[in-house]
C-alpha positions as CSV (number, residue, x, y, z in Angstrom):
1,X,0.0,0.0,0.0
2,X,2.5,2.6,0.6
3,X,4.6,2.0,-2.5
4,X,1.1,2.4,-4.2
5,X,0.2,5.5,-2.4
6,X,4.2,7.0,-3.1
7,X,3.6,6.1,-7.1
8,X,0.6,7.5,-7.6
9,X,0.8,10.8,-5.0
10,X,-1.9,9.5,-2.7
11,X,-1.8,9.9,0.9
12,X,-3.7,7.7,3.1
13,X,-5.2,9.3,5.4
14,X,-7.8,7.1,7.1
15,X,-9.6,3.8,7.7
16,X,-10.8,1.4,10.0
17,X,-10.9,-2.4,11.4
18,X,-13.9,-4.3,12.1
19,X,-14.0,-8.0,13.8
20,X,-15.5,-10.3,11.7
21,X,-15.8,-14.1,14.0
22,X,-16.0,-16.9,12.5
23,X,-15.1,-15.1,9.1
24,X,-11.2,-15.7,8.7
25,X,-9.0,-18.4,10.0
26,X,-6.4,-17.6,13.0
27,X,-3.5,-15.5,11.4
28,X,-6.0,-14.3,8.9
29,X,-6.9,-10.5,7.6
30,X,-8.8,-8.5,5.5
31,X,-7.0,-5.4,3.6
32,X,-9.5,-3.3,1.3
33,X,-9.4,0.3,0.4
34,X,-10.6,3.1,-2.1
35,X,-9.3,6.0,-3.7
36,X,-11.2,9.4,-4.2
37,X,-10.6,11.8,-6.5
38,X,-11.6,15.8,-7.4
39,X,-11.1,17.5,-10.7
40,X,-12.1,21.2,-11.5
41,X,-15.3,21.4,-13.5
42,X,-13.8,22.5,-16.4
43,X,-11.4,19.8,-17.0
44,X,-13.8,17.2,-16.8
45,X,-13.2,14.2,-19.3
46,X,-17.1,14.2,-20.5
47,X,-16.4,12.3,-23.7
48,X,-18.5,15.2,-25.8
49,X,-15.5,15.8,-28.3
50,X,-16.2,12.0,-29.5
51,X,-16.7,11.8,-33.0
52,X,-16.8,8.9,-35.7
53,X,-13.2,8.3,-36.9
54,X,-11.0,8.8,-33.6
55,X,-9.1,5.9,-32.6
56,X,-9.9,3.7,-30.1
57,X,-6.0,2.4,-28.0
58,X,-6.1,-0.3,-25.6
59,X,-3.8,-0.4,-22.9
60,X,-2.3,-3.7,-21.4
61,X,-3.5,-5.4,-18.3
62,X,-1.2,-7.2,-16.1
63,X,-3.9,-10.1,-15.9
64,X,-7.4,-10.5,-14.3
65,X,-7.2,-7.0,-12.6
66,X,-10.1,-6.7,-10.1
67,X,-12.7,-8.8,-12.0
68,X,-13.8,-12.3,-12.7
69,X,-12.0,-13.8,-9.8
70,X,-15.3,-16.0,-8.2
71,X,-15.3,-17.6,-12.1
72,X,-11.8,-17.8,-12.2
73,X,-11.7,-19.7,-8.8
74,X,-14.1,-22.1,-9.7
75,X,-12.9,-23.0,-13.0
76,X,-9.4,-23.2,-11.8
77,X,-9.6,-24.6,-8.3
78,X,-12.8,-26.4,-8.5
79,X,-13.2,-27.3,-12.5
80,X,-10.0,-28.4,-13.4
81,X,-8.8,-29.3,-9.8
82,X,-5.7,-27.1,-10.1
83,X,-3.9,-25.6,-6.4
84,X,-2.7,-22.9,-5.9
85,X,0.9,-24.0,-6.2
86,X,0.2,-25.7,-9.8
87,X,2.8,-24.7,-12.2
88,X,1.2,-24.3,-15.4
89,X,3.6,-24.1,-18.5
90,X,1.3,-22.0,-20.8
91,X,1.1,-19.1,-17.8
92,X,4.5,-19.2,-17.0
93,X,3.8,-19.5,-13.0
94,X,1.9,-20.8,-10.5
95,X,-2.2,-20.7,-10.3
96,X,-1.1,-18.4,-7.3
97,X,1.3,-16.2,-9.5
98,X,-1.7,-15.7,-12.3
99,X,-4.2,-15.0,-9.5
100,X,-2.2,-12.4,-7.7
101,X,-0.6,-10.2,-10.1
102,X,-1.0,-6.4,-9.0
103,X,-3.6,-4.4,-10.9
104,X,-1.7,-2.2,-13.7
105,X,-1.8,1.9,-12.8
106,X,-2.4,4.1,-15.6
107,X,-2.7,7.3,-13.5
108,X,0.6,8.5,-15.0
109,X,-0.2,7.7,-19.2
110,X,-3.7,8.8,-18.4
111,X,-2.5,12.0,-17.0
112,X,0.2,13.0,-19.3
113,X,-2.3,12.2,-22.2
114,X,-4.9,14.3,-20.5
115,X,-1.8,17.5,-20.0
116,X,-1.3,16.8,-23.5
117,X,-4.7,17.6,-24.6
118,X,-5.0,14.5,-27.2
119,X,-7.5,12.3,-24.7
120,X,-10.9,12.7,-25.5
121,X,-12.7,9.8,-23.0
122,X,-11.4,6.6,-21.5
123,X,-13.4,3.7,-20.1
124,X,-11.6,1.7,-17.4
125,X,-11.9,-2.2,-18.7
126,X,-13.8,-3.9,-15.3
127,X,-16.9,-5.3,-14.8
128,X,-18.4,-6.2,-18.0
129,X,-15.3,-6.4,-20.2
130,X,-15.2,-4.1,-23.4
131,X,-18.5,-4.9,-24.2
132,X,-20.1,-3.0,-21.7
133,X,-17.9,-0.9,-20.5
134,X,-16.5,0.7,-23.9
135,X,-19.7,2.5,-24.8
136,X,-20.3,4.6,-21.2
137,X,-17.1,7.1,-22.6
138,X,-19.2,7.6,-25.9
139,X,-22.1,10.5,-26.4
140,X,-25.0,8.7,-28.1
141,X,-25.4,8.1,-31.9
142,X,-21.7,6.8,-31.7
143,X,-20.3,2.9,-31.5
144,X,-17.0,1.4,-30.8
145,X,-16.2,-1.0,-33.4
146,X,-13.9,-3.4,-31.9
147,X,-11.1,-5.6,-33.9
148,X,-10.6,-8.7,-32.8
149,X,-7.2,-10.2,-33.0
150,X,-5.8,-6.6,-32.9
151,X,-3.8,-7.7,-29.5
152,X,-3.2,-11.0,-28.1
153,X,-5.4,-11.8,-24.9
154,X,-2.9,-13.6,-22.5
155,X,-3.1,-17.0,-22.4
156,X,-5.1,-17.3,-18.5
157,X,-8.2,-16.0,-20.4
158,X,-7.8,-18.3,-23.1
159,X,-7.3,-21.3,-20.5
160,X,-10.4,-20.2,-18.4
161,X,-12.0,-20.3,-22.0
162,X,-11.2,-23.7,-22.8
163,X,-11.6,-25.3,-19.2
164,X,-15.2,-24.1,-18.7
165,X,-16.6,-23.9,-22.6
166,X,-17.3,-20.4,-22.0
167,X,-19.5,-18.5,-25.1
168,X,-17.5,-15.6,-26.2
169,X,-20.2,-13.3,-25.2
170,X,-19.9,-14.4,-21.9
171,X,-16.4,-14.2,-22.0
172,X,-16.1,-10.7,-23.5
173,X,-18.3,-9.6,-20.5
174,X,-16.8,-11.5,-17.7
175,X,-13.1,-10.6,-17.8
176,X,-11.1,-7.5,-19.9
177,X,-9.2,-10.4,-22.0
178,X,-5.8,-8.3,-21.8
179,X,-7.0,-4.8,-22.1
180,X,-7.6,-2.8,-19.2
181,X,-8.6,0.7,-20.2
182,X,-9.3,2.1,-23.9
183,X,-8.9,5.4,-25.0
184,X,-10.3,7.5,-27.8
185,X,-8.1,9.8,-28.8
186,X,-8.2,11.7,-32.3
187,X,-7.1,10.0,-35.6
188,X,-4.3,13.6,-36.5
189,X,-3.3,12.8,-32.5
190,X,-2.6,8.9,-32.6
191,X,0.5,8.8,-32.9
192,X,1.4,11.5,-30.3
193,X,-0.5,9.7,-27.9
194,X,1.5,6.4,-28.9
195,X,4.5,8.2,-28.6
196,X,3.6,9.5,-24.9
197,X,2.5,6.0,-24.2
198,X,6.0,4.8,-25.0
199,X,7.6,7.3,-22.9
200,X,5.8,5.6,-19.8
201,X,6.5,2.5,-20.7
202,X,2.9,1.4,-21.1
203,X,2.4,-1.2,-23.6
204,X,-0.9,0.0,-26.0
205,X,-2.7,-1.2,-29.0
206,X,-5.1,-0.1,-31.3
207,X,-8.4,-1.9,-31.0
208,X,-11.0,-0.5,-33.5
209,X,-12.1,3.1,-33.7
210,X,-15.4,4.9,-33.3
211,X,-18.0,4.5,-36.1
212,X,-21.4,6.4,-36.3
213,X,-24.7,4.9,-35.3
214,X,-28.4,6.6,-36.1
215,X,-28.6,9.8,-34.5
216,X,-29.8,8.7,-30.8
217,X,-28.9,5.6,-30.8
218,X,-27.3,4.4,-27.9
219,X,-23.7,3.6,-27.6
220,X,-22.8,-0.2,-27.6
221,X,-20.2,-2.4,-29.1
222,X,-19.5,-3.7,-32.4
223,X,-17.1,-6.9,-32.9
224,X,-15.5,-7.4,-36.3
């Protein structure tokens, strides 16, 4: 927590601890936190700017992230009888390894993106996958058309895949498959967000782009 707090100039400044009987086992505890945020009114990120044509740029995830973990448990432990010391070749490392990688921060990309002025919206890849959670950055009357095969999902999602005969819709919705935020940015302003992207070190793709829909017409998905 504090090397968290010192990379991403948060303080911690409060919390609490509650007894829970009968909850944990002895030697056990519970760690869980939040971060808040403020931003002045007129820098808000609304995602009005939008338009048909900007690019839409994934940004790696280290693994699950914060979602999909009571599937993942059961397919893993209980499905295919794994432990949580199994090796597994195709991962690299233990069940344990996969399970507990630490959640990827993009406050420093996001923010020298957003100083440059080339970020128009960004939708944090959690609950719900792309699919659901692509379309909340985008004013109605716009889509995100998605290309699939345009980055390579890491191989733990394609193992949960196989092990519990997901359906990819399922799939897409369950887990963010390897891409934890996506950005629009616009198309004269790609490669200047690419380029700031490279100077943090964060590994990006691009995934599709925006595409109009019939004026209204609420913001969803579309998988080529």
């Amino acid at each position: 927590l504090a090397r968290g707090c010192r990379a991403n100039g948060c303080a911690l400044i409060g919390g609490e601890t509650a007894e829970m009987p009968g909850l944990y086992q002895p030697g056990e505890y519970d760690l869980a936190g939040f971060i808040v945020g403020a931003v002045e009114r007129n820098r808000l990120l609304t995602g009005k700017s939008i338009r048909a044509g900007d690019a839409l740029i994934g940004l790696a995830s280290s693994g699950l992230h914060t979602n999909g973990y009571s599937l993942a448990r059961k397919l893993l432990l209980e499905t295919a009888g794994y432990g949580p010391e199994t090796f597994l070749p195709e991962l690299g490392c233990t069940v344990a390894g996969e399970l507990l990688k630490v959640h990827t921060s993009y406050l420093a990309p996001i923010r020298a993106l957003a100083a440059a002025g080339v970020l128009k919206g960004a939708a944090h890849i959690t609950g719900g996958g792309i699919t659901d959670n692509t379309p909340r950055m985008l004013p109605r009357g716009l889509g995100a058309r998605i290309e699939l095969g345009s980055w390579k999902v890491p191989p733990v999602f394609e193992l949960m895949k196989r092990i519990g005969g997901i359906p990819d819709d399922d799939w897409r919705r369950t887990f963010n498959l390897g891409v934890g935020m996506i950005l629009a940015v616009g198309r004269r302003n790609r490669a200047k967000a690419e380029r700031i992207l490279r100077r943090h070190s964060t590994p990006s793709f691009v995934v599709g782009e925006v595409v109009g829909l019939a004026r209204g017409a609420k913001p969803r998905v579309i998988y080529q």
